[in-house]
matplotlib code that plots the C-alpha trace (Angstrom):
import matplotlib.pyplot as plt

x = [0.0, 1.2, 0.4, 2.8, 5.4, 5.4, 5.3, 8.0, 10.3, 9.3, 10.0, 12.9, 14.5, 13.9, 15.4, 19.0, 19.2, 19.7, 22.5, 25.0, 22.3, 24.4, 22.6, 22.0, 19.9, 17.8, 18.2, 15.1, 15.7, 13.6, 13.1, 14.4, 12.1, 11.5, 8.2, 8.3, 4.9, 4.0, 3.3, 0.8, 0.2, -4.0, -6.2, -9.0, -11.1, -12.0, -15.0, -16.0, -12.4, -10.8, -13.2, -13.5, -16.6, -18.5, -16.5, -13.5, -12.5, -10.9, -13.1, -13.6, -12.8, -8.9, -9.1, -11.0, -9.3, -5.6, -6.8, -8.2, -5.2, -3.1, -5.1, -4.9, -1.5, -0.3, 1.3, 1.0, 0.3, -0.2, -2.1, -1.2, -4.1, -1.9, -3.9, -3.4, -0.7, 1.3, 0.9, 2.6, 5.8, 5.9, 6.0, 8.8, 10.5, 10.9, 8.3, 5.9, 6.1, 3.3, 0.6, -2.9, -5.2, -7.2, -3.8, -4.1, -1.5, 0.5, 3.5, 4.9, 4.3, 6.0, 9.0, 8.9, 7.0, 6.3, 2.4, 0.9, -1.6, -4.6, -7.2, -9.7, -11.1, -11.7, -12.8, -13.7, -17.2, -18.3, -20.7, -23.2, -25.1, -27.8, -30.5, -28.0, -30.0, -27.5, -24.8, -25.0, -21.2, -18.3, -19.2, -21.3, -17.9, -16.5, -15.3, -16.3, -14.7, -14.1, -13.1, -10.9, -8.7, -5.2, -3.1, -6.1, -7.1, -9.7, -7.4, -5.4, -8.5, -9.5, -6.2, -6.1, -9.6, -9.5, -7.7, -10.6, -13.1, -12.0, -12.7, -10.3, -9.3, -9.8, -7.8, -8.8, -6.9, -9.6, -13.3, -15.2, -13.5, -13.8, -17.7, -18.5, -17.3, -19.5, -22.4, -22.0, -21.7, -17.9, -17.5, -19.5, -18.5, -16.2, -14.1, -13.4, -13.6, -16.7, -17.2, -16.5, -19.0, -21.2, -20.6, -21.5, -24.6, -25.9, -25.1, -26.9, -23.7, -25.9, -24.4, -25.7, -23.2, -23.8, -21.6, -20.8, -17.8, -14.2, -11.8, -9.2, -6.5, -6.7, -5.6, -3.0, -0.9, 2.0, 5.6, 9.3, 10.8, 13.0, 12.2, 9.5, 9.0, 8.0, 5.0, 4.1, 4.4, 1.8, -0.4, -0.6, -0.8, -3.6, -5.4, -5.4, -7.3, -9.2, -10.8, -10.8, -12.7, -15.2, -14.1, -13.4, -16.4, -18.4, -16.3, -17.1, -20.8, -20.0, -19.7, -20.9, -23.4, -27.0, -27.3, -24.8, -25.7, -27.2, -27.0, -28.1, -31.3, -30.0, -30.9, -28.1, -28.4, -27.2, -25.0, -23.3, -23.2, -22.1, -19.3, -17.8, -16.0, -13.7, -13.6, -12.6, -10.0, -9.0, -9.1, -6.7, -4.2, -4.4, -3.6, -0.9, 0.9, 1.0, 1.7, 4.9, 5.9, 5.7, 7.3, 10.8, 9.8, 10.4, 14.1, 15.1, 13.6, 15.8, 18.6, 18.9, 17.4, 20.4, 22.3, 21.0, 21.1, 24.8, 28.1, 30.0, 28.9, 29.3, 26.4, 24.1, 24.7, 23.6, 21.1, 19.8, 20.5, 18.2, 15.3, 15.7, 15.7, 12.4, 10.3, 10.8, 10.0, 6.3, 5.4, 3.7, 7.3, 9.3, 6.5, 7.3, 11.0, 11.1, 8.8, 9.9, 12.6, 15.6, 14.4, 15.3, 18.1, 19.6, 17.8, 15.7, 12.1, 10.5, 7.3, 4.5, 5.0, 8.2, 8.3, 5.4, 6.7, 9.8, 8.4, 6.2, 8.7, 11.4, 8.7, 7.6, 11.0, 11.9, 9.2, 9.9, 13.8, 12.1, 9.8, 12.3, 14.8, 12.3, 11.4, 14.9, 16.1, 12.9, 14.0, 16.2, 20.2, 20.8, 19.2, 21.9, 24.4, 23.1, 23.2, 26.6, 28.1, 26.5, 28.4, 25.5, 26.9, 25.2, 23.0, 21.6, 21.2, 19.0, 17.2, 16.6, 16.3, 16.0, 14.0, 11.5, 10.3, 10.7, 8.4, 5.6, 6.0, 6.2, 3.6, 0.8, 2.7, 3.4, 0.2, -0.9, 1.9, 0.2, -2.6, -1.0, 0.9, -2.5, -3.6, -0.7, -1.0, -4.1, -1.7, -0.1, -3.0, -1.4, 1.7, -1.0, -1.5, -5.0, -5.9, -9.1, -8.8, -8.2, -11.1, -13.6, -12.0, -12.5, -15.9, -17.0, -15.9, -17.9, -21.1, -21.1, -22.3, -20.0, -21.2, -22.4, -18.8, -17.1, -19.3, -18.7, -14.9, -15.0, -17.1, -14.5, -10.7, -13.2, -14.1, -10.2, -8.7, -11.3, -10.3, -6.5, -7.4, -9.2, -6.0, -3.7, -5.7, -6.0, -2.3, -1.0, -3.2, -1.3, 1.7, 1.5, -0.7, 0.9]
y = [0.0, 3.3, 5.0, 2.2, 3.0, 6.4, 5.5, 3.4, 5.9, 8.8, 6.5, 5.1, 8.3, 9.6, 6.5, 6.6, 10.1, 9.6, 7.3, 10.3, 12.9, 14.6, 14.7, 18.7, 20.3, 23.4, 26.4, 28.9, 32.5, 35.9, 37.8, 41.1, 43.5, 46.3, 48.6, 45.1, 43.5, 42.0, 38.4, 37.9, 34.7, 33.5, 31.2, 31.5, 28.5, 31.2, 33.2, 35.8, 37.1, 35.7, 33.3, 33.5, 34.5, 32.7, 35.0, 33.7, 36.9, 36.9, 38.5, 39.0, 41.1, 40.3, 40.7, 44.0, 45.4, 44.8, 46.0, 49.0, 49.3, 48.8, 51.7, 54.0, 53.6, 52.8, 49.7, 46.4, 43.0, 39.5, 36.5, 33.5, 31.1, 28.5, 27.3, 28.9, 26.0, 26.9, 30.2, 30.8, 28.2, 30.3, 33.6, 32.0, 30.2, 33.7, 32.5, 35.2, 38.9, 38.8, 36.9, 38.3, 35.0, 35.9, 34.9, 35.5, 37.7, 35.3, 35.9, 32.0, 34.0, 37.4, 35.3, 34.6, 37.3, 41.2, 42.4, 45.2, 46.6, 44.5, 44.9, 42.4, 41.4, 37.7, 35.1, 31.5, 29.8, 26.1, 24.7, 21.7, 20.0, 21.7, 19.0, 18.2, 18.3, 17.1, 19.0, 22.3, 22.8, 21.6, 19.3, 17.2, 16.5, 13.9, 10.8, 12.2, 13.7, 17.4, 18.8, 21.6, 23.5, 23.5, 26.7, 28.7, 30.3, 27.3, 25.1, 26.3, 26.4, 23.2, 21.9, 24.1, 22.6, 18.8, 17.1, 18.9, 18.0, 14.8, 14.7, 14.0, 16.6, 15.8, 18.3, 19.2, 21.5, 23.6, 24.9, 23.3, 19.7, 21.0, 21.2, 17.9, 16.5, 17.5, 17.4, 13.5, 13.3, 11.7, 14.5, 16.2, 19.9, 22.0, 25.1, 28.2, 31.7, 33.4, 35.5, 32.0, 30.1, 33.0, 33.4, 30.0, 29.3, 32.7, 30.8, 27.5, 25.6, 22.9, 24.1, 26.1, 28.3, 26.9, 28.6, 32.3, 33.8, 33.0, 36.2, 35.2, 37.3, 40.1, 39.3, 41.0, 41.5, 39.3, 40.1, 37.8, 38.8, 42.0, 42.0, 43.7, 46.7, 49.5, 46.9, 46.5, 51.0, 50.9, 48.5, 50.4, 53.3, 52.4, 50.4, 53.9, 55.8, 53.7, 53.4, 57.2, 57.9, 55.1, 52.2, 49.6, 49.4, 49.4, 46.2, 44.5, 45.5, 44.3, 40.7, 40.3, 43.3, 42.8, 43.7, 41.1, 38.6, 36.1, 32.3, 32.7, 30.6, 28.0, 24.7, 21.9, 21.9, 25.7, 25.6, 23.0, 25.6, 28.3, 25.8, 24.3, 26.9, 27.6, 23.3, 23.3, 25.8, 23.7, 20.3, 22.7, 23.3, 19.3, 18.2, 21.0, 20.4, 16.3, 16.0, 19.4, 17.1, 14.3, 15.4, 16.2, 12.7, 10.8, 12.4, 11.8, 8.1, 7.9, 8.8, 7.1, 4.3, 3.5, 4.3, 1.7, -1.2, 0.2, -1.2, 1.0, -0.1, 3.9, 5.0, 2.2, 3.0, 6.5, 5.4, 3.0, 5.9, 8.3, 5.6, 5.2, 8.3, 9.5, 6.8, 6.5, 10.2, 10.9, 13.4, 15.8, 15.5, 16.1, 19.4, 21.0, 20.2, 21.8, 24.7, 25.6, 23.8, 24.6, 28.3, 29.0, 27.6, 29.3, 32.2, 32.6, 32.3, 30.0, 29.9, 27.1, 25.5, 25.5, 23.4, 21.3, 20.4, 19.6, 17.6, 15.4, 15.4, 13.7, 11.3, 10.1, 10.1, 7.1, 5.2, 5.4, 4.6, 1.4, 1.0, 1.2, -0.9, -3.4, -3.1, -3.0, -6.0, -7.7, -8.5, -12.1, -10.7, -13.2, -11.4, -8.5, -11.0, -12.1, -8.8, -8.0, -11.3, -10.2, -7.3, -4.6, -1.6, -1.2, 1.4, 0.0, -2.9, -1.3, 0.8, -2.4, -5.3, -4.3, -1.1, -1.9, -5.0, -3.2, -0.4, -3.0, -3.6, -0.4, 2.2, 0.2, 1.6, 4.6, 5.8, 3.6, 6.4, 9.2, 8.3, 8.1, 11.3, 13.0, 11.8, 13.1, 16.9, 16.5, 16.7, 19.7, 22.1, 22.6, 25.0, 27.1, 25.6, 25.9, 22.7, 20.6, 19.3, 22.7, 24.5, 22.3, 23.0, 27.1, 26.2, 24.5, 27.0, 29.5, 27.0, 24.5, 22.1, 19.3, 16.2, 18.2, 19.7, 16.2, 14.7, 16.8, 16.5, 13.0, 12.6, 14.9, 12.7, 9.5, 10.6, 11.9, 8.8, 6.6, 8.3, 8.0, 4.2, 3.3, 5.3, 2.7, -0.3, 1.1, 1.6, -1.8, -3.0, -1.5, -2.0, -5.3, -6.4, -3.6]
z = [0.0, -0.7, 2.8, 4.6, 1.9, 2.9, 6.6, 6.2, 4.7, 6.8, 10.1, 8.6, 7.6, 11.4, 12.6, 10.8, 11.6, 14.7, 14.6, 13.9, 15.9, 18.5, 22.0, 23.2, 26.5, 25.6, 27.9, 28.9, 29.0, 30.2, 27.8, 28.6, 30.5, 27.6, 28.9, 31.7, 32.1, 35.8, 35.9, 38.5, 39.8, 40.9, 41.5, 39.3, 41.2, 44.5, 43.2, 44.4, 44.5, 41.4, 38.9, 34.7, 33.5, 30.6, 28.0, 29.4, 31.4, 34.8, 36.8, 41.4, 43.3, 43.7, 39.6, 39.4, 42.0, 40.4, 36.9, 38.5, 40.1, 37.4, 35.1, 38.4, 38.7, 34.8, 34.9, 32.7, 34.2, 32.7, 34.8, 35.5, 36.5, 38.5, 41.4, 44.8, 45.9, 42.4, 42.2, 45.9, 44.7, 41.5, 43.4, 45.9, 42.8, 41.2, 38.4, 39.0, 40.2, 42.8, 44.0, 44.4, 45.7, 48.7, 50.2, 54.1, 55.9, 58.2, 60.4, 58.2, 55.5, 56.1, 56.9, 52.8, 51.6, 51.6, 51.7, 50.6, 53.1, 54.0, 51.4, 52.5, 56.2, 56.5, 58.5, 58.9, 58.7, 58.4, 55.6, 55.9, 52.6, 52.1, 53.4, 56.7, 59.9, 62.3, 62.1, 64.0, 65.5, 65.8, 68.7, 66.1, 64.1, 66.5, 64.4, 61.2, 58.2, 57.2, 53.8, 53.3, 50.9, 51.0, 52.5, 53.3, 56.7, 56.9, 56.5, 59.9, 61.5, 60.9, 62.1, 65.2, 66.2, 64.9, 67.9, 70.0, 68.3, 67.4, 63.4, 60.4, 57.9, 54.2, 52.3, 48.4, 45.8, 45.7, 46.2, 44.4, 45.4, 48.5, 48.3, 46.3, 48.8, 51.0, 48.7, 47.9, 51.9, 51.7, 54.0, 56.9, 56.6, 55.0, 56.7, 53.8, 53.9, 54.9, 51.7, 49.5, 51.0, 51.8, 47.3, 46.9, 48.6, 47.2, 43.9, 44.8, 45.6, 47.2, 50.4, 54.0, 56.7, 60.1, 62.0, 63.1, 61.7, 63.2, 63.2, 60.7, 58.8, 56.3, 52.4, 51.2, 47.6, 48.0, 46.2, 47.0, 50.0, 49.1, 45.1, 43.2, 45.8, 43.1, 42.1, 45.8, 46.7, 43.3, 44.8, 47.9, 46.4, 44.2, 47.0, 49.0, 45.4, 45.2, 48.9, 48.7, 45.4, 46.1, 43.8, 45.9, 47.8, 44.1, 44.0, 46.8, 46.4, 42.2, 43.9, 48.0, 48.3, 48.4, 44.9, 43.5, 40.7, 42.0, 39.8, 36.2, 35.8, 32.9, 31.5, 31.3, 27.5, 27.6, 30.5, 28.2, 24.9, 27.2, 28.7, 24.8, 23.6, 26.8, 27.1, 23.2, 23.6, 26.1, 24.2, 21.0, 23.9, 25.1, 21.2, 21.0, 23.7, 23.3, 19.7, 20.5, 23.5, 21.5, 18.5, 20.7, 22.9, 19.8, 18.7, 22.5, 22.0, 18.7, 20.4, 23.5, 22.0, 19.7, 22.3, 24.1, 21.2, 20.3, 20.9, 23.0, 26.7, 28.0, 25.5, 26.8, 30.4, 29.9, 27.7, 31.1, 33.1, 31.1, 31.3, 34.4, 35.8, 33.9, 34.2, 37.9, 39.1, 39.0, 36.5, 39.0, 40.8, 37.7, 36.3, 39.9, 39.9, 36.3, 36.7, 40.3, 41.6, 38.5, 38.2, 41.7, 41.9, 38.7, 39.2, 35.9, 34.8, 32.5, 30.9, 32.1, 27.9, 27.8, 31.3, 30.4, 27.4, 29.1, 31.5, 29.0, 26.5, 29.0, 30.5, 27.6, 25.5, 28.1, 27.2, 23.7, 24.1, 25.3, 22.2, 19.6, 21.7, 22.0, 18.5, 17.0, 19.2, 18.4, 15.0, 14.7, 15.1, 12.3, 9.2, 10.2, 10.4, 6.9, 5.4, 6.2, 5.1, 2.1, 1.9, 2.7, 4.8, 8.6, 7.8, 4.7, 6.1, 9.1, 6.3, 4.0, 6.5, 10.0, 10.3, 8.0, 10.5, 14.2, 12.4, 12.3, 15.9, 17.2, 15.5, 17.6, 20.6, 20.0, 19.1, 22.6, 23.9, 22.2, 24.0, 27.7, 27.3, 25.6, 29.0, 31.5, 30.1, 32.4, 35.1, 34.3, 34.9, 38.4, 36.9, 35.1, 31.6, 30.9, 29.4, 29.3, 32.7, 34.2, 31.7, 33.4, 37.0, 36.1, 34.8, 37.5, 39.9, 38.8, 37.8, 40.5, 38.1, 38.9, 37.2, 33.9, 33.4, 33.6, 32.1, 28.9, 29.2, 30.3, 26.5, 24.6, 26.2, 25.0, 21.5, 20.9, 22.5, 20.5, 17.3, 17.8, 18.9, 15.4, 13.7, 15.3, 14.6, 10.6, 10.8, 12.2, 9.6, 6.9, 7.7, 8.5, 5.3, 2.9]

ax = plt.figure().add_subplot(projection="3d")
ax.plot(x, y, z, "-o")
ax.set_aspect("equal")
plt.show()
């Protein structure tokens, strides 16, 4: 067949390439900082302070209240949607300017960071389902299981408490977990932020405040310890306009007042229209990033993988080495080590692509060392043996005789690789890439609508991975009959 023909050369070309392919690391850079745009680092799952709205805007009171801000006080910003966990590792890792993320001022903190004054007064507040009878105070959570979000203020309280009260803490990544949990009854109660949950029962989040309001610490704009001080004295100086000309209570009303949207009144079927275009943009950035990651996965797996078939016992140990290295560390583990951990220690930024592409490309390139190893060495040694005695050269002889047969056994798994790394970009939503995972996280935190937003993206990884299954059983087909 003429489609094989053409696989087989294109495969085949890639192949012998790398034989002679020298092995090179690629270095990130910053850009330099011409007319220098903040990066801002948020958590876009904590409505009301920082949510995306159905046109996909960043919207709350923490993002109103830094663009105002920013237009009082004429400076350019850029967000970065990592999760609140991320965003504070990527403000201590030197990967983001500052941090705005209903982020509580703590004396642990200060020790890290500097704070601009308090622009927010918080406190703590316990939530119920909405049909729970039983619970009433804390004293009712003996033995039993409480949800709550990781490094928030209702988090510390919950901690400070639990050993009185005698009930186990169930921490999610955020809100939203936070409350399905509570809703399907897995846990009790959940502890958050008085304005959250006050937000989210205003918006039908299934769930009722039974408790009064514990004091709990003011939010503040967060910057590195000692870096970034002009960006803080703007803040400041903006936050203090603002209260005096009137804008900041218009956005706290905007959100929390008496007059703030309540829940739109929406059927499934058009909470589902409203939600596809932010979940397909997501799906466009799932595809992108595994077929880049991919595409540089595959020269690594070329490389490595001669290494490891080769002659010279040096090359295969660093081939082993490379294997071994990136198919034993997690890939959440190796995302944060890249995105985080190398930055800070070298002292540069890099963007959230350029580490996820990293971090997939590495993990998956040592799984495909291992497929075209097992595919080359798959093929009887004696046909090689035959081709030289016949006087054919190495490389033809991989080109003519070898290659040709390991393709056969390896395109079934690599596309069954294409499918596990379209699968692990899932993962990488937590250092701010917004893929389809994390557009149904952002959706839901503003919707509450749990089991119709994975439900939708639960349908769209099934119809991709389906297709890209039938592709691999049409291919091995081929290849093997053409």
């Amino acid at each position: 067949m003429k489609s094989s023909r053409v696989l087989h050369a294109i495969m085949s070309l890639l192949l012998l390439m790398a034989v002679g392919m020298p092995y090179g690391t690629a270095s990130a850079a910053a850009e330099p900082a011409s007319g220098k745009t903040y990066q801002i680092g948020t958590d876009v799952t904590f409505a009301p302070f920082e949510f995306q709205d159905a046109s996909g805007n960043f919207v709350g009171i923490d993002m109103d209240l830094l663009d105002a801000i920013a237009k009082d006080q004429n400076f350019k910003y850029e967000i970065k949607p990592l999760g609140f966990n991320a965003a504070v590792q990527a403000l201590e890792a030197n990967q983001v300017d500052g941090v705005i993320a209903g982020m509580s001022i703590t004396d642990e903190r200060k020790q890290k960071f500097d704070f601009s004054d308090p622009y927010f007064n918080s406190g703590v507040v316990m939530a119920i389902r909405q049909d729970q009878e039983s619970i009433k105070g804390y004293e009712d959570l003996k033995g039993k299981k409480v949800a709550v979000k990781t490094g928030t203020e209702g988090y510390s309280f919950a901690e400070s408490i639990s050993s009185k009260y005698g009930f186990t803490i169930v921490p999610f990544d955020d809100s939203a977990q936070m409350y399905d949990d509570v809703k399907t009854g897995n846990s009790v109660a959940c502890f958050d932020d008085f304005p959250v949950l006050a937000y989210g029962v205003k918006q039908n989040n299934g769930l009722k405040i039974v408790t009064d309001m514990e004091p709990g610490a003011s939010y503040g704009f967060a910057v590195s310890k000692g870096k970034n001080q002009e960006l803080l004295e703007k803040f400041n100086a903006g936050l203090v306009n603002l209260q005096a000309n009137g804008e900041y209570n218009r956005i706290k009303e905007k959100y929390i007042g008496e007059n703030a949207v309540g829940p739109v009144d929406q059927s499934r079927w058009g909470l589902i229209v409203e939600s596809l275009p932010s979940l397909l943009k997501g799906l466009g950035n799932t595809l992108l990033l595994t077929f880049a990651s991919l595409f540089f996965a595959f020269f690594l797996g070329l490389i490595f993988g001669f290494m490891k078939v080769g002659r010279n016992k040096w090359l295969r140990g660093l081939a082993t080495v490379f294997v071994d290295i990136f198919r034993g560390i997690p890939l959440l583990v190796l995302a944060f080590f890249i995105y985080f951990g190398i930055p800070q220690a070298f002292g540069f930024t890099m963007s959230p692509i350029v580490a996820a592409v990293l971090t997939l490309s590495l993990n998956a390139g040592a799984y495909v060392t291992e497929i075209i190893r097992g595919g080359i060495q798959s093929i009887d040694r004696g046909q090689m043996e035959a081709a030289r005695s016949l006087g054919l050269p190495y490389r033809k002889a991989m080109m003519k005789i070898i290659i040709p047969q390991a393709i056969k056994i390896m395109i079934p798994t690599f596309i069954n690789q294409l499918v596990i790394t379209l699968k692990d970009t899932s993962i990488l939503s937590v250092i701010g890439l917004v893929e389809l995972t994390q557009s149904g996280k952002i959706i839901i935190a503003r919707t509450f609508a749990s089991f119709d937003i994975w439900l939708v993206v639960a349908i769209m990884y099934l119809i991709v991975i389906t297709i890209l299954t039938k592709i691999s059983d049409r291919l091995e087909r081929k290849v093997r009959h053409g």
